[in-house]
C-alpha positions as CSV (number, residue, x, y, z in Angstrom):
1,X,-53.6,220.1,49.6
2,X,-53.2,223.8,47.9
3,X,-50.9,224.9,45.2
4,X,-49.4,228.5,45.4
5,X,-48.6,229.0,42.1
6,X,-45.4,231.4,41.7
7,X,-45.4,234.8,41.6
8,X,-44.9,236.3,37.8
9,X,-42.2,238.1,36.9
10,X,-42.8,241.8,36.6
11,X,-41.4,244.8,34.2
12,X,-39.9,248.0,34.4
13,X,-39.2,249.9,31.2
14,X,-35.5,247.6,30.8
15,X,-35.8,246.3,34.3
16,X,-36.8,242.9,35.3
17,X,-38.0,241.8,39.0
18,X,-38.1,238.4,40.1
19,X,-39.5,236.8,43.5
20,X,-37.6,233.2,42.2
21,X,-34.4,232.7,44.6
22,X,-33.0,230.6,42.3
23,X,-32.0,233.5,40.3
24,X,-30.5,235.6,43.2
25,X,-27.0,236.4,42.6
26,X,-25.6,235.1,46.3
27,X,-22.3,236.6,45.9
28,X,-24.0,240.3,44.9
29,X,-26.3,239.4,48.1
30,X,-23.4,238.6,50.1
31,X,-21.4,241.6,49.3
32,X,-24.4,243.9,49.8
33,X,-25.4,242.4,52.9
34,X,-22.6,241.0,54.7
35,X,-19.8,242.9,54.2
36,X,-19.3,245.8,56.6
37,X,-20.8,249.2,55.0
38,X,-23.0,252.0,55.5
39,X,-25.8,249.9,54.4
40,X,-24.9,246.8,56.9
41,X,-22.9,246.4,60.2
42,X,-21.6,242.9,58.9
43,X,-23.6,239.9,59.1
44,X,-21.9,237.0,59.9
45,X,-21.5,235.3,57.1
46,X,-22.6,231.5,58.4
47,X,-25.9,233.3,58.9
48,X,-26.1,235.0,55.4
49,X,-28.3,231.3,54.2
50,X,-31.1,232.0,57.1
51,X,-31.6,235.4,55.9
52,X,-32.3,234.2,52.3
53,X,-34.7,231.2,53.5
54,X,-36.7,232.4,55.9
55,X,-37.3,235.5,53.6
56,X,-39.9,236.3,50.4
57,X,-36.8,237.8,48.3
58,X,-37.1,240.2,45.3
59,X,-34.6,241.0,43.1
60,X,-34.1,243.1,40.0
61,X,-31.7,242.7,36.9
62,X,-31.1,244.8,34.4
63,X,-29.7,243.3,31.2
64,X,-29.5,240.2,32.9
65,X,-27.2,241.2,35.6
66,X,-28.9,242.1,39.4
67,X,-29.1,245.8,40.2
68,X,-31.2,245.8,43.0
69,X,-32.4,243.8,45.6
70,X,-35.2,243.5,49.0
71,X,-36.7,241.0,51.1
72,X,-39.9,240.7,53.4
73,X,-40.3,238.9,56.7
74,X,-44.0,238.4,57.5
75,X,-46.5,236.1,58.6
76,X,-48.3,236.3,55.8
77,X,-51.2,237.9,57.6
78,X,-50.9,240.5,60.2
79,X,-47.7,241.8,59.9
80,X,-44.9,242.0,57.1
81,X,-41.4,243.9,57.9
82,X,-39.9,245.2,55.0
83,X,-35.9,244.8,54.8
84,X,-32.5,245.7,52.7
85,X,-34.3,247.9,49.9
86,X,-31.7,248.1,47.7
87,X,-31.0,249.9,43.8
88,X,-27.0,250.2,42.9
89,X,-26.2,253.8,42.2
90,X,-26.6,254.4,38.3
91,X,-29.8,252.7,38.3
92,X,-31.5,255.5,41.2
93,X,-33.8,257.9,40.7
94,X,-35.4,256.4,37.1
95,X,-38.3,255.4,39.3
96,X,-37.0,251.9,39.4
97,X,-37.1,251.7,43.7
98,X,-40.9,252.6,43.5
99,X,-41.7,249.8,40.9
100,X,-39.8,247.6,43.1
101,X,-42.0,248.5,45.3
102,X,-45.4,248.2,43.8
103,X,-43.9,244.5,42.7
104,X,-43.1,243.5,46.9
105,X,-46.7,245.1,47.9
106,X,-49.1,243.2,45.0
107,X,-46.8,239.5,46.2
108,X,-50.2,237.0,46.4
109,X,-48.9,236.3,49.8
110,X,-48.6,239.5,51.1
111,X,-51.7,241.6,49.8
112,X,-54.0,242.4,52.9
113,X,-51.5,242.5,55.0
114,X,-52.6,244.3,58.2
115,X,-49.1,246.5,59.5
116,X,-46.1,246.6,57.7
117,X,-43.1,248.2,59.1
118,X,-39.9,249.4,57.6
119,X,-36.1,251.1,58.9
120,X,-35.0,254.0,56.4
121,X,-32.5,256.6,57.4
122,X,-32.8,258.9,54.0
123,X,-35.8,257.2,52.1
124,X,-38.5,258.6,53.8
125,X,-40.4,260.2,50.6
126,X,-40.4,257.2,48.6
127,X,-42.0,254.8,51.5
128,X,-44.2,258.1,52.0
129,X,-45.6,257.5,48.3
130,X,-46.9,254.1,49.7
131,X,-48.4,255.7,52.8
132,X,-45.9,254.8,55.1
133,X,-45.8,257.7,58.0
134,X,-43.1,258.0,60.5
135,X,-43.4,257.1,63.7
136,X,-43.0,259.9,66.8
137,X,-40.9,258.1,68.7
138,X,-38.2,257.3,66.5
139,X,-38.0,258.6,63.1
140,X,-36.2,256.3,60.9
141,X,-38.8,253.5,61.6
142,X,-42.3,253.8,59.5
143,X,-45.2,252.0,59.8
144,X,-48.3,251.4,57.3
145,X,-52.1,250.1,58.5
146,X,-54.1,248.5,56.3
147,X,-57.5,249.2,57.3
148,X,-59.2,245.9,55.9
């Protein structure tokens, strides 16, 4: 038998991130992620529960309250798929997406991950910074190799 001992919180200046579900604001989630918008088409909302189990979920608060949110499909090996990066408005561009980041790619279960794979339509420079490249044949998908 193995233990996985949970991921530590991390830090950010006055931001918090948190890989613990159980601190997920679901109703935040559900407005972010089910409700018809430019940043989703409108996942049913009986299926809204899947997306949060069979996911490695981070979130971020800010004085307590959640300001930001992503998740990560993977294997846990070979490939990880990187999904609803999210920082609401008055919390962009204080470098806050990139620490987010940095927090999602050092996860214990997801360090020496072979290919990971994103969708952005307008965030190409920041996955850049994590050497992300776009691919050729369709450019708001990018991929990353890790060359182990």
């Amino acid at each position: 038998m193995t233990f996985r001992p949970a991921y530590p919180d991390g830090v950010f200046g006055e931001y918090v991130f948190t890989a613990d579900k159980k601190r997920l604001e679901l109703e935040y989630l559900y407005n972010l992620l089910c409700v018809p918008s430019r940043y989703s088409t409108g996942l049913p909302p009986e299926r809204f529960p899947l997306v949060i189990e069979h996911s490695l979920c981070f979130s971020v608060f800010h004085q307590g309250q959640q300001v930001g949110f992503s998740r990560v499909i993977s294997d846990k090996s070979e490939f990880a798929s990187l999904w609803d990066v999210f920082i609401d408005e008055p919390h962009r561009h204080k470098g806050v997406g990139q620490a987010l980041l940095k927090y999602i790619f050092g996860h214990t279960q997801l360090r020496g991950i072979f290919r990971w794979f994103l969708m952005t339509e307008d965030a190409h420079g920041l996955y850049q910074k994590f050497d992300f490249k776009t691919e050729i044949y369709n450019p708001y998908i990018m991929m990353k190799v890790n060359v182990i």
